[in-house]
C-alpha positions in Angstrom: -102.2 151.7 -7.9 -102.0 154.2 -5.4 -98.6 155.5 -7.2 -100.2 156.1 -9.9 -103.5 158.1 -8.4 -100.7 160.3 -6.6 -98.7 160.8 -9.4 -101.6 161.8 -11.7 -102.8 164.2 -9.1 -99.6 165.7 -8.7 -99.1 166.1 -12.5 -102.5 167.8 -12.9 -101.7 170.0 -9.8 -98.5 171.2 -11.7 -100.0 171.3 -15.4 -99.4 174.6 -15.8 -95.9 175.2 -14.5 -95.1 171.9 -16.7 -96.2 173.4 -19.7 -94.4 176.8 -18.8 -91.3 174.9 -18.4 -91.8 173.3 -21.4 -92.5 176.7 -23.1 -89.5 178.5 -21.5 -86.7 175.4 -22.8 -88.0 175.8 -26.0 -87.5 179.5 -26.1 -83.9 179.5 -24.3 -82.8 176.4 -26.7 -84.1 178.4 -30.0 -83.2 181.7 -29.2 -79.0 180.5 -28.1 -79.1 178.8 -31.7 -79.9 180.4 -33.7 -77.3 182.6 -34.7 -75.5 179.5 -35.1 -78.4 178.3 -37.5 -78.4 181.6 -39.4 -74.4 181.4 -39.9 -75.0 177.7 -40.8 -77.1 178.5 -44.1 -75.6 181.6 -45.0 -72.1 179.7 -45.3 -73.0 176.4 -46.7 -74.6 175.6 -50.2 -78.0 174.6 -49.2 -80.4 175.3 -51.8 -79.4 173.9 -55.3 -81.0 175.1 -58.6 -80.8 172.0 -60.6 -79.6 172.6 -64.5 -81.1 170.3 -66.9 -78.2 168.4 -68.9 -77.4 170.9 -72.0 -79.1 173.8 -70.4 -78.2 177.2 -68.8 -78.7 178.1 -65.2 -78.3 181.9 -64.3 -76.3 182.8 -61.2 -74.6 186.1 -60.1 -75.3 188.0 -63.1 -73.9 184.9 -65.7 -75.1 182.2 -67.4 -73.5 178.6 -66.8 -73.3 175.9 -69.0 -72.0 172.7 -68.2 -69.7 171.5 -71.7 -68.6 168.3 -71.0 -67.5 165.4 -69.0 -64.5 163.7 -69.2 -63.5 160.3 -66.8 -59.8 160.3 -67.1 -57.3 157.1 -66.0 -54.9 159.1 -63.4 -52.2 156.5 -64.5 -52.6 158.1 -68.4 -51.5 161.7 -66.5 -48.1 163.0 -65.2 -49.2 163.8 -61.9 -46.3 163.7 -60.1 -47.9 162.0 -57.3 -49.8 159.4 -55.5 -53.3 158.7 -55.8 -55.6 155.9 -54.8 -56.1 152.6 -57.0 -59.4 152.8 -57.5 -59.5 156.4 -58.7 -60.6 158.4 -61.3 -60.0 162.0 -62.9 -63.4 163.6 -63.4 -63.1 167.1 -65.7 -65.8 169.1 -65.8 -65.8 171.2 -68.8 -67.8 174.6 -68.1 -69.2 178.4 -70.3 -69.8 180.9 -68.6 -71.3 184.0 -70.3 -71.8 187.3 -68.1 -74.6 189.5 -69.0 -73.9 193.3 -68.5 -72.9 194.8 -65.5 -72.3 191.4 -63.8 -69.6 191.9 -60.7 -66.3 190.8 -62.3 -65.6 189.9 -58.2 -68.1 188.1 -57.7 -67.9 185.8 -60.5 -64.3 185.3 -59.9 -65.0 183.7 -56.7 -66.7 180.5 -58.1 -66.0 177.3 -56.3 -66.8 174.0 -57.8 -67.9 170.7 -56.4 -68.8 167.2 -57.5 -71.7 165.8 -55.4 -72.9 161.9 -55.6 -76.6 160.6 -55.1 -75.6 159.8 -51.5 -74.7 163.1 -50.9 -71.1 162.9 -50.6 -69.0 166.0 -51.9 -65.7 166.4 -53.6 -63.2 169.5 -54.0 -62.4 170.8 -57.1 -58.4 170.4 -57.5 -57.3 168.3 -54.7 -53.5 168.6 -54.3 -53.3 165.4 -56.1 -53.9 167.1 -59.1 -52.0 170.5 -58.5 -49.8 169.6 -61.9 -52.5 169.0 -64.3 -52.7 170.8 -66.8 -55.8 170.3 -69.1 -55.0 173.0 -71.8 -58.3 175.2 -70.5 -58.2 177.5 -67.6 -59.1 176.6 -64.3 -61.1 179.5 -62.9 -63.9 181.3 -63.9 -62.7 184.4 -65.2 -60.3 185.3 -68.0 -57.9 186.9 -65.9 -56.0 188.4 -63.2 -54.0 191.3 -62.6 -52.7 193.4 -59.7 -52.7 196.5 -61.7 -55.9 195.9 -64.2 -58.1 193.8 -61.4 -60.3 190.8 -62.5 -60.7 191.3 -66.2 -63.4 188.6 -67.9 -65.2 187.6 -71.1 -66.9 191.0 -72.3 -70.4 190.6 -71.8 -72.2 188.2 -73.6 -69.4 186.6 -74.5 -68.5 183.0 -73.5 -65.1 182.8 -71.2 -64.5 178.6 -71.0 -62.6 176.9 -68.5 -62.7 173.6 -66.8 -62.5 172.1 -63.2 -60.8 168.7 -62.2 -61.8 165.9 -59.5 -60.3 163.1 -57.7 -63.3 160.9 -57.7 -63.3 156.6 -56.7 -64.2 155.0 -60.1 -67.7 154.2 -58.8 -68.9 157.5 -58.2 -67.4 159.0 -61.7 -70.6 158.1 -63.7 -73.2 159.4 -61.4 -71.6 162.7 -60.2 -72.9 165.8 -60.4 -70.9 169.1 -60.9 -72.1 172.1 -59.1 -70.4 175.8 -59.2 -71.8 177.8 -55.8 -71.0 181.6 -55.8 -69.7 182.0 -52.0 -71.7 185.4 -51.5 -74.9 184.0 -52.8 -74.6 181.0 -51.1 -76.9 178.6 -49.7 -78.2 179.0 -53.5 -75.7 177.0 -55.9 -76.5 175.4 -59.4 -76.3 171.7 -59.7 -76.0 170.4 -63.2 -77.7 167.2 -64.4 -75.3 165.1 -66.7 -76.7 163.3 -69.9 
């Protein structure tokens, strides 16, 4: 009992240093972060804009439309590889129409990703599937060129083209595509499927 009457005394005595310390650690632990923080969202897809299925979602100057979705048996392709038993090939068929004056740059840099309820995330175009070809192109603008640079669909026109993923069989049905925009990111658009 006497323990504790000393101890109480002493932490009243020192209150205010305790507090300060308290106070200061704070400071010194939030202030060598956050940089680290700051890079952390600036360089990962944070923030999704959700798409409701059949709908539009506007990113970099473009509309997005998710097409369709097609579950394919890998053992139906040519893939000139290996791939797990128990996987699937999920395409994601996609429009994107640029409105004027969109950065031809910037919209070729899409990325696309498949995400799961769990929040798991896949690649588009995992080496497994370097050989498929799905009679679409694969990236997001019409074309390029050394000498003419990124050339797209004219504005408001629709330039189509598909992304492919390496999913496990139980994760093909509930998967969501998403298309993030590196230099807008944490924002990305995550589309709903039907």
């Amino acid at each position: 009992m006497n323990v504790m009457k000393s101890l109480h005394r002493w932490l009243r005595a020192q209150r205010g240093w305790l507090v300060g310390g308290v106070l200061v650690g704070s400071t010194v632990l939030l202030w060598t972060t956050w940089d680290a923080w700051r890079d952390y969202a600036r360089w990962r897809p944070l923030r999704p804009a959700d798409v409701a299925a059949g709908e539009g979602g506007m990113l970099g100057g473009a509309e997005w439309r998710l097409g369709s979705v097609e579950i394919l048996d890998p053992k139906d392709l040519a893939l000139g590889r290996r791939v797990p038993d128990d996987a699937v090939v999920l395409v994601a068929h996609y429009a994107m129409t640029p409105a004027t004056g969109a950065d031809q740059k910037l919209l070729a840099s899409c990325d696309g990703r498949l995400s799961d309820a769990k929040g798991r995330h896949w690649e588009e175009y995992p080496i497994e599937l370097s050989r498929l070809h799905l009679g679409e192109p694969r990236g997001c603008v019409a074309e390029l060129s050394a000498d003419a640079g990124i050339r797209s669909a004219p504005p408001g026109a629709p330039w189509h083209f598909a992304h492919a993923y390496l999913v496990p069989s139980d994760v093909a049905l509930g998967a969501m595509p998403e298309l993030i925009l590196p230099k807008l990111q944490p924002r990305y658009l995550r589309f709903q499927r039907r």
